[in-house]
VOGU-3710 file (C-alpha; in Angstrom, 3 decimals, decimal comma):
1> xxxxxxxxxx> 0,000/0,000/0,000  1,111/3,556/-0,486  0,761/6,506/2,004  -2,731/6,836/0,732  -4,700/8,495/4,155  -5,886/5,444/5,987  -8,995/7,660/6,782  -9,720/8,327/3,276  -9,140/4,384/2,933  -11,698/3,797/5,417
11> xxxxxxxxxx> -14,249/6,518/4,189  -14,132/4,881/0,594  -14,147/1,327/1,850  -17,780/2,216/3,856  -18,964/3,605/1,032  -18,371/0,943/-0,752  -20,499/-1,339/2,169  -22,871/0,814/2,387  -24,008/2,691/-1,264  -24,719/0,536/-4,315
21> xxxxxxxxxx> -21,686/0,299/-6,604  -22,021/3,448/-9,092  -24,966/5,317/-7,218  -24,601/8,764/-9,561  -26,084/10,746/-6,295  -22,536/9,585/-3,843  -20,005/9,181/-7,153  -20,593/12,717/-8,094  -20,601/13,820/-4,182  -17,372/12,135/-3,704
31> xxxxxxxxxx> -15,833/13,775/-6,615  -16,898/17,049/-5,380  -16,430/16,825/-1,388  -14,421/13,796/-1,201  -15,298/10,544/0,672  -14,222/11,190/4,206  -16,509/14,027/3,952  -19,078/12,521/2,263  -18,840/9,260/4,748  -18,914/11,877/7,444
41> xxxxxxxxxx> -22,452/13,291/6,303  -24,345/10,336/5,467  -22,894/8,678/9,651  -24,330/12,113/10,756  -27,385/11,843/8,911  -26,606/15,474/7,896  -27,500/15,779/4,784  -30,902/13,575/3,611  -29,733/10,932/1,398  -30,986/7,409/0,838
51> xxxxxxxxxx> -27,856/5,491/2,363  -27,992/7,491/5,996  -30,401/4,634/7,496  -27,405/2,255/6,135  -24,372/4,239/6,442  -25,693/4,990/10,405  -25,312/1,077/11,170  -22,198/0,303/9,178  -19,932/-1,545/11,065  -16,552/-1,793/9,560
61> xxxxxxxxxx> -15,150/-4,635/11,957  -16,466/-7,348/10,759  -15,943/-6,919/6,993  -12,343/-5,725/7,894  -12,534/-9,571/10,337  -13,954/-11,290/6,979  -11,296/-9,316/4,483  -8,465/-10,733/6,847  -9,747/-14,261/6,848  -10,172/-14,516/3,396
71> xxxxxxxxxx> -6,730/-12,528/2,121  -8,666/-9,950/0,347  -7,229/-6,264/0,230  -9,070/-3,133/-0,468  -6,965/-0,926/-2,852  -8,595/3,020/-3,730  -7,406/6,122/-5,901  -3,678/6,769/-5,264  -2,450/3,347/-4,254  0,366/1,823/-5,906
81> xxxxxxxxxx> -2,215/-1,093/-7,490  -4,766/1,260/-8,860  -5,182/0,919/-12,160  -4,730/4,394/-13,863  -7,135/4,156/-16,612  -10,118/4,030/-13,658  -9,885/7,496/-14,303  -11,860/7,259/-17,581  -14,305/6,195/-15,555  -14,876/9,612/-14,041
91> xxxxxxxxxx> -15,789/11,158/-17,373  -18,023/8,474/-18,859  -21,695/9,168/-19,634  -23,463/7,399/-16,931  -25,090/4,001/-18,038  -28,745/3,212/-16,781  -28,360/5,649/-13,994  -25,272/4,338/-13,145  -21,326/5,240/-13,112  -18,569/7,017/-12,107
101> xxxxxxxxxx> -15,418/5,977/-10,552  -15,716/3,062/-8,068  -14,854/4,188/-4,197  -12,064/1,473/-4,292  -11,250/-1,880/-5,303  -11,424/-5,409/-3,180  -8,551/-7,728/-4,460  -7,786/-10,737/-4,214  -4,501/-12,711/-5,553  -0,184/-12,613/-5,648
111> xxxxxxxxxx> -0,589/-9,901/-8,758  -0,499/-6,139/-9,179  -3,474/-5,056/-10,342  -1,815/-1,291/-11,723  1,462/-3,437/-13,271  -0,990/-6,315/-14,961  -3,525/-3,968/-16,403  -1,692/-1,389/-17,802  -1,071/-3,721/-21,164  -4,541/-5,620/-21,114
121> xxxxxxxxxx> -7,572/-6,132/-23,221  -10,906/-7,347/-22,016  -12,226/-9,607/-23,903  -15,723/-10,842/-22,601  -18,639/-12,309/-24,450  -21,798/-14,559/-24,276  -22,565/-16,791/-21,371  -23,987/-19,295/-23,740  -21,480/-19,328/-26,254  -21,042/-21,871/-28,638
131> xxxxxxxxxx> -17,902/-24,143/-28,975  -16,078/-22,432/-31,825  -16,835/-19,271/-29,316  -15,315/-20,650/-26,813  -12,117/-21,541/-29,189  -11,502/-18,292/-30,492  -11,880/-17,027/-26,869  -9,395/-19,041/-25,293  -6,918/-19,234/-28,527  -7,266/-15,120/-28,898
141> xxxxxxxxxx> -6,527/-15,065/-25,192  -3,335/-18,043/-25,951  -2,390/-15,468/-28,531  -2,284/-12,352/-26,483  0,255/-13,690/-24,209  2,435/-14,050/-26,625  2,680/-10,012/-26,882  2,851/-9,661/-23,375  -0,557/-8,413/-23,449  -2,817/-9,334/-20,492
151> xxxxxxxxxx> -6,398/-10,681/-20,667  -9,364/-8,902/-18,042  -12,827/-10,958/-18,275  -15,433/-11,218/-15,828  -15,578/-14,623/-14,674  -18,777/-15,729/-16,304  -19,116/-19,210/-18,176  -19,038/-19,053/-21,971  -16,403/-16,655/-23,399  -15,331/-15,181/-19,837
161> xxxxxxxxxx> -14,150/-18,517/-18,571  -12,553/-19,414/-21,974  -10,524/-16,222/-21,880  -9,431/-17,046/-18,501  -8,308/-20,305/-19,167  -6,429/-19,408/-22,600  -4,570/-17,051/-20,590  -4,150/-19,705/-17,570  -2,443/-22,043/-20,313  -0,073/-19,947/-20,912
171> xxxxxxxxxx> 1,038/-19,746/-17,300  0,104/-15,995/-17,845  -1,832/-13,209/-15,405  -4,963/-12,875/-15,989  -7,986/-10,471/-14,131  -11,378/-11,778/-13,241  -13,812/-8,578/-12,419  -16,333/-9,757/-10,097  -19,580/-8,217/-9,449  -20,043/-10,265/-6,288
181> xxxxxxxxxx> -18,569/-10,304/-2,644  -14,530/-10,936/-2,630  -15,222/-13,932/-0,313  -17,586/-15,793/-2,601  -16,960/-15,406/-5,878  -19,433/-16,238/-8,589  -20,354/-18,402/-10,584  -19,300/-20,979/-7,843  -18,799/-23,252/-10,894  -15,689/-21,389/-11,823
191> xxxxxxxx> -14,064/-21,683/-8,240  -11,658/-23,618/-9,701  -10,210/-21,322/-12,289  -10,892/-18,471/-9,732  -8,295/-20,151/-7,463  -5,939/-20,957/-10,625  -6,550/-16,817/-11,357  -5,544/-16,186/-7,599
//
């Protein structure tokens, strides 16, 4: 970790217990105020938002209890993993109410996120993909290795997992993004190549 403010560390890692994941009311907020003082407000209950019920309950011990256990680090804007290009996210045209930068990362695995995804292409595609999908996905991913290119999927069955496991072949790092809790990652039919990707 860097010398990121362990209060601004905690701020972000509340928000991101407490508000859904790209809320455009709290991702705009936070860009404007920042997070400890956005965190701050919605504890106090002083300013009416949606998340104060929430954000007035929030306790960070045993998520932090449940991180430890399960070797999963949270990693936010100005650590040495963060991926620079998350900063595109900030200027993106919201999508179905829905965007901005996220309040921080949960990680799991040996790898550096920042140093693995700064050459990387996502390549992602149907769940129910057919076999010469599935092929291309995994041989494309073979292929991009070879560059020194890095593949990012999301995990899924069909093209996701194929991806994965082209990359996986070729003894190379790979990134599953998860929209699920670090702890139990989904689908649970991929916990296999999610441990191989760890």
């Amino acid at each position: 970790m860097s010398g990121t403010d362990e209060t601004e560390r905690q701020a972000r890692l509340a928000l991101s217990c407490v508000v859904e994941a790209g809320d455009p009311e709290v991702t705009g907020w936070v860009a404007r105020e920042g997070a400890q003082q956005v965190w701050a407000e919605l504890r106090a209950g002083s300013t009416e938002s949606r998340w104060n019920r929430r954000a007035g309950l929030f306790d960070p011990d045993p998520v932090l209890d449940l991180a430890d256990r399960a070797r999963v680090r949270f990693v936010i804007p100005g650590d040495a993993e963060w991926p620079d290009g998350l900063s595109d996210l900030a200027l993106a045209s919201p999508v179905r109410n829905h965007g901005g930068m996220p309040y921080g990362l949960w990680l799991r695995g040996a790898g550096n996120l920042a140093e693995i995804s700064r050459r990387s292409v996502a390549v992602v595609g149907s769940r129910a993909a057919t076999p010469y999908g599935i092929e291309v996905a995994a041989h494309l991913a073979a292929e991009l290795q070879d560059d020194r290119w890095r593949v990012i999927s999301g995990g899924a069955y069909g093209i996701d997992a194929a991806a994965h496991r082209g990359a996986l072949a070729m003894d190379a790092p790979t990134v599953a993004v998860l929209a699920c809790g670090p702890d139990r990652p989904y689908p649970t039919g991929n916990q296999t190549m999610f441990e191989q990707i760890m």
